[in-house]
C-alpha positions in Angstrom: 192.3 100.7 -14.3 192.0 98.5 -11.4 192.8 101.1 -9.1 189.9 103.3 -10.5 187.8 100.4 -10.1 188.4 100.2 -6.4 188.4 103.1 -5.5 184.7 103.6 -7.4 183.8 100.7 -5.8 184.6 102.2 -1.9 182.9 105.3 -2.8 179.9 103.4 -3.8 179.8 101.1 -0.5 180.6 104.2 1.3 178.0 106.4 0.1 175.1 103.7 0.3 175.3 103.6 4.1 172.7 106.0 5.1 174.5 108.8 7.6 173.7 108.2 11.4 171.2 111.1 12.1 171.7 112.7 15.4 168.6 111.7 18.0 168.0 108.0 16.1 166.9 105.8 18.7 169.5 102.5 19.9 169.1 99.8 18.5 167.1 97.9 20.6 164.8 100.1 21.0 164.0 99.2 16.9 163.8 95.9 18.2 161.5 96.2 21.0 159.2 97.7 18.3 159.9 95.0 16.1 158.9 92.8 18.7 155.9 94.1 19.3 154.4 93.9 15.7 156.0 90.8 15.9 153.7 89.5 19.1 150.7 91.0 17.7 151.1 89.9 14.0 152.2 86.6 14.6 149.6 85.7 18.0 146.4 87.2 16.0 146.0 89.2 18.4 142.0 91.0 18.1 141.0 92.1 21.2 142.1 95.6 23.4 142.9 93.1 26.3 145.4 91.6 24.3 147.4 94.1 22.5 146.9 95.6 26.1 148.9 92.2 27.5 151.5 92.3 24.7 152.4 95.9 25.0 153.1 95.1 29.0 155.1 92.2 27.7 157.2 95.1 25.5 157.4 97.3 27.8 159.1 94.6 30.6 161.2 93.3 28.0 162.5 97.1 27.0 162.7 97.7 30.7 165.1 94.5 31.2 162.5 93.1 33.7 161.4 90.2 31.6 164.1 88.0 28.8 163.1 88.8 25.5 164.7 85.5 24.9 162.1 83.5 26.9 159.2 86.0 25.1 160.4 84.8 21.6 161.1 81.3 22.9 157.7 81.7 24.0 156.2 82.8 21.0 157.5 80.3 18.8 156.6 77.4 20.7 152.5 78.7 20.7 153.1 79.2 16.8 154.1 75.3 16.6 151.1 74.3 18.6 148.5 76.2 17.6 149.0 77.6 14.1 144.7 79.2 14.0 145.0 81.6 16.9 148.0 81.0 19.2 147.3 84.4 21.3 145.8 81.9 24.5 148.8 79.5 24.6 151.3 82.2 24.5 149.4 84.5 27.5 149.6 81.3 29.8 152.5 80.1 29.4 154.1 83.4 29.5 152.3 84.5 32.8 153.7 80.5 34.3 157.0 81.4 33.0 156.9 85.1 34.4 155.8 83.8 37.6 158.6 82.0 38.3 160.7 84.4 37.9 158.8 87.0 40.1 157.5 89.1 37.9 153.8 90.5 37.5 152.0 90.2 34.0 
C-alpha cells in the first residue's frame, strides 16, 4: 500500500510540472519583464517620458550594461522615501549612480 502511495504521489509531482516548450524564452529574460512592470507599477510612473526612461533602464539591465542589483537597490530606497510618487527620486539617483559608472541614461 505504501508503495502505491509513492509511486501515485511521483506521478502526481511529475505530471504537475508544466513541459518545457521548445522556443520559451531564458529566464531572465521573464525577469527583465518582471522588472519592468515592476519599475513602472511600483514608481507611478504616468508620463511617456517616464516609461520612456524605465524601458532604457530594462533594456541596459537585459543588455548587462547596467546591475539590475543597483536598479532594485535603487528602487527600493525611493519607495522608503517617498511612498506618493517616488518616480523623481528614483530617475536622479539612478542617472548619479549610472554616471559613475560610465554609463548614459
Amino acid at each position: 500500500m505504501r508503495l502505491a502511495t509513492a509511486i501515485l504521489l511521483a506521478v502526481l509531482l511529475i505530471a504537475g510540472r508544466p513541459a518545457p516548450l521548445h522556443g520559451d524564452e531564458p529566464p531572465a529574460v521573464g525577469k527583465v519583464a518582471d522588472l519592468e512592470d515592476r519599475l513602472k507599477t511600483g514608481l507611478r510612473a504616468r508620463r511617456p517620458e517616464e516609461h520612456r526612461f524605465i524601458e532604457r533602464v530594462v533594456l541596459l539591465v537585459r543588455e548587462g550594461h547596467l546591475p539590475g542589483k543597483l536598479v532594485d537597490s535603487t528602487y527600493l530606497w525611493a519607495l522608503e522615501r517617498q511612498q506618493k510618487y517616488p518616480y523623481p527620486l528614483f530617475e536622479r539617483a539612478l542617472r548619479i549612480q549610472a554616471d559613475r559608472l560610465g554609463v548614459d541614461l
